[in-house]
C-alpha positions in Angstrom: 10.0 5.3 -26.4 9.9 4.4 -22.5 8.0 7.0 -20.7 7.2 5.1 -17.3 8.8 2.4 -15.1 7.1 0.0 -13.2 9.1 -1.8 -10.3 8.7 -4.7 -8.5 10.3 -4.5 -4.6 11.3 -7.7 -3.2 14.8 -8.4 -4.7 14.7 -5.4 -6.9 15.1 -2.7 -3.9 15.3 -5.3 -0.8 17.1 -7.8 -0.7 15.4 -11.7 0.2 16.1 -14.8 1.3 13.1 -16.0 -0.1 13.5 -20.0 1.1 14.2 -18.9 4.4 10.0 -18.7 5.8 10.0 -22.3 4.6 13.3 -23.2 6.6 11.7 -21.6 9.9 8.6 -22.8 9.5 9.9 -26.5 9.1 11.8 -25.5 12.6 8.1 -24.9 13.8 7.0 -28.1 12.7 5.6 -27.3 9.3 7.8 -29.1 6.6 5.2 -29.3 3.9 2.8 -26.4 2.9 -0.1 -27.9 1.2 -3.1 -26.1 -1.2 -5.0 -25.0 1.9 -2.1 -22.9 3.0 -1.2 -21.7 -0.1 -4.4 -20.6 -1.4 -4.5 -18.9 1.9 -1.5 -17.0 1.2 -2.5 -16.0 -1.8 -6.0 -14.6 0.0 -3.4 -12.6 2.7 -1.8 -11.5 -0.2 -4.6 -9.8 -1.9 -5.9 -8.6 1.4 -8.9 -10.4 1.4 -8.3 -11.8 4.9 -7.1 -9.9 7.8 -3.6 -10.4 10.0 -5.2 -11.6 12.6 -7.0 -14.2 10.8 -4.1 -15.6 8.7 -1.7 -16.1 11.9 -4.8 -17.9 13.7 -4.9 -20.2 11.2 -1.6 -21.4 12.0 -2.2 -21.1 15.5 -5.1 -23.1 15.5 -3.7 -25.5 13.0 -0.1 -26.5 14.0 -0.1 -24.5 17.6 2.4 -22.2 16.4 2.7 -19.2 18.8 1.2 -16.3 17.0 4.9 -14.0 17.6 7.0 -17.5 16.4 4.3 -17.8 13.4 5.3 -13.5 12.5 8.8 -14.0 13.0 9.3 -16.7 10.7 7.0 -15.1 8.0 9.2 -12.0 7.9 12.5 -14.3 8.2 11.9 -13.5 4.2 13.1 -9.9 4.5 16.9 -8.6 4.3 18.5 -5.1 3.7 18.1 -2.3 1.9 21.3 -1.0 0.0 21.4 2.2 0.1 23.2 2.4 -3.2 19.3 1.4 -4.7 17.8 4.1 -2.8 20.5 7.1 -3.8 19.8 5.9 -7.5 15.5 5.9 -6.9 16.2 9.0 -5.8 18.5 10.3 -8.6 15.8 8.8 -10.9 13.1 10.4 -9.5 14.7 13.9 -9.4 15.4 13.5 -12.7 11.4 13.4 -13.8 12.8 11.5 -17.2 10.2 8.9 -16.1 6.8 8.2 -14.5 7.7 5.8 -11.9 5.5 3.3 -10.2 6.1 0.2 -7.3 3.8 -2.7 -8.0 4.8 -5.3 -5.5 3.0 -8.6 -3.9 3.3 -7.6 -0.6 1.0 -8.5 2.6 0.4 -6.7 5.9 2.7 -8.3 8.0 5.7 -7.8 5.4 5.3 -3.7 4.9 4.7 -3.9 8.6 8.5 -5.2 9.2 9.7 -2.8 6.7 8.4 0.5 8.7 9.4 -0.5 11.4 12.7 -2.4 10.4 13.6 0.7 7.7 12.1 3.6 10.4 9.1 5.5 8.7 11.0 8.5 7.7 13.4 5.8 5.3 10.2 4.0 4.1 8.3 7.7 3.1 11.6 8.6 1.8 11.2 5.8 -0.7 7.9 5.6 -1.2 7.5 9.4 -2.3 10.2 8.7 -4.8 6.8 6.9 -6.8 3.8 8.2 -8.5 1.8 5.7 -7.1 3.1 2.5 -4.9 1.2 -0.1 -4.9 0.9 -3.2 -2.8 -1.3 -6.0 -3.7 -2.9 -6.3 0.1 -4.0 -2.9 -0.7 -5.4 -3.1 -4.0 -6.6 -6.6 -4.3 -5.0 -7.6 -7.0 -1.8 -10.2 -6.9 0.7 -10.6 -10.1 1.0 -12.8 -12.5 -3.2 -11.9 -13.1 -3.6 -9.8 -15.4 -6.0 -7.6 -14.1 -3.3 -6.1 -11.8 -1.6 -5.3 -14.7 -4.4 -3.4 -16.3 -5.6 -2.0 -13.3 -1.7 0.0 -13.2 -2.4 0.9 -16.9 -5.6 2.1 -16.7 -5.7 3.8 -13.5 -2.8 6.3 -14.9 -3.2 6.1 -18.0 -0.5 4.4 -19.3 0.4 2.8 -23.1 2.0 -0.5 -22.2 4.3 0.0 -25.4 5.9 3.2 -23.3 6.0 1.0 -20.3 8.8 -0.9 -18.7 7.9 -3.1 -15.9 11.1 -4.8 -13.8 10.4 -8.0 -11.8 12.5 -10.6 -10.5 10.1 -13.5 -11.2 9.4 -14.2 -14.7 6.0 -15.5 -14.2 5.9 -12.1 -14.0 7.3 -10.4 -16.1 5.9 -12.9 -18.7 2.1 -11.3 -18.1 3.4 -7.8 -18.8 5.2 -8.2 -21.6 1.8 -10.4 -23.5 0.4 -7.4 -22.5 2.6 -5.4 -24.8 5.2 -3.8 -22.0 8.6 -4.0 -22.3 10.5 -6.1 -19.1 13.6 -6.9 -17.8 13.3 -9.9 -15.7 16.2 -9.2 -13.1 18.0 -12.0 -12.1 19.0 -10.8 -8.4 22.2 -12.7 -8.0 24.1 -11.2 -11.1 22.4 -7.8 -12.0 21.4 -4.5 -9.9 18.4 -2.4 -10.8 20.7 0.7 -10.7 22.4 -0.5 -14.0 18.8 0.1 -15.9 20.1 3.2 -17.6 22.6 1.8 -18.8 20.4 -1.3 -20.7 19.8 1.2 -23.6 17.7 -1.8 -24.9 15.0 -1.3 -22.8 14.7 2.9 -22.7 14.8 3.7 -26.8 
């Protein structure tokens, strides 16, 4: 039986347009990203390098402007139906489920979302959750396991009672070897507010 949820947030709750940093970048004069910037990425990721020092590597690099560099990065980041936010809500009132936001997301992204969303929205949402967790935060980055085990341990969670949703099944692969149940979302043709009625994944 599922007794806790475990969401992902980009194209679960906001929407992305997850091509479109690499379509402004290349207007910025950076068509390919090679192993050196993605390695970096995933460093920002896991917050093991600051803001500052991830946009001045781009600076330095490709003599990007630092605010051209920030608005491209966050050119990733769309809107927030509010239909996904009245059924969080509903969800979380309910107290049917633990619920828990385990999302690869860096500084500069969360930092777009406060102040895109306003910070009484983004509290709104976030204190629908347990615990929220962002990878910058906690050092950790999915598909490792260990982020996974960190989540299970830290509350005391059985993966067997555990349903973790993600849009990328890389994913929600590494959960489900783990012994969760998943539902790899496929953004373009399902909703996260129809999980209650996938009785396949809440028996």
């Amino acid at each position: 039986m599922i007794k806790n949820i475990i969401f992902d947030f980009g194209d679960i709750f906001i929407n992305l347009d997850k091509e479109a940093t690499f379509r402004e970048m290349a207007k910025l004069g950076v068509a390919n990203i090679s192993d050196e910037m993605m390695q970096l990425y995933y460093q920002y990721e896991q917050g093991l390098i600051s803001t500052d020092e991830f946009v001045d590597f781009f600076h330095q690099k490709f003599g990007i402007k630092k605010v051209d560099l920030i608005k491209a990065w966050n050119a990733i980041l769309l809107g927030f139906p509010k239909h996904r936010l009245d059924f969080l809500k509903e969800l979380s009132k309910s107290k049917k489920y633990r619920l828990f936001l385990l999302s690869n997301t860096n500084d500069l992204h969360i930092s777009w979302v406060q102040s895109d969303w306003g910070m009484e929205l983004y509290s709104e949402f976030k204190n629908c959750f347990e615990q929220f967790y962002l990878s910058h935060k906690i050092h950790f980055r999915k598909p490792n396991k260990a982020i996974f085990e960190f989540v299970l341990k830290e509350n005391n969670l059985k993966a067997t009672e555990t349903i973790f949703i993600d849009d990328t099944k890389e994913n929600t692969d590494a959960a489900k070897h783990l012994g969760m149940q998943v539902w790899n979302l496929h953004p373009q043709k399902e909703d996260v507010v129809d999980l209650l009625t996938k009785k396949e994944f809440l028996i």
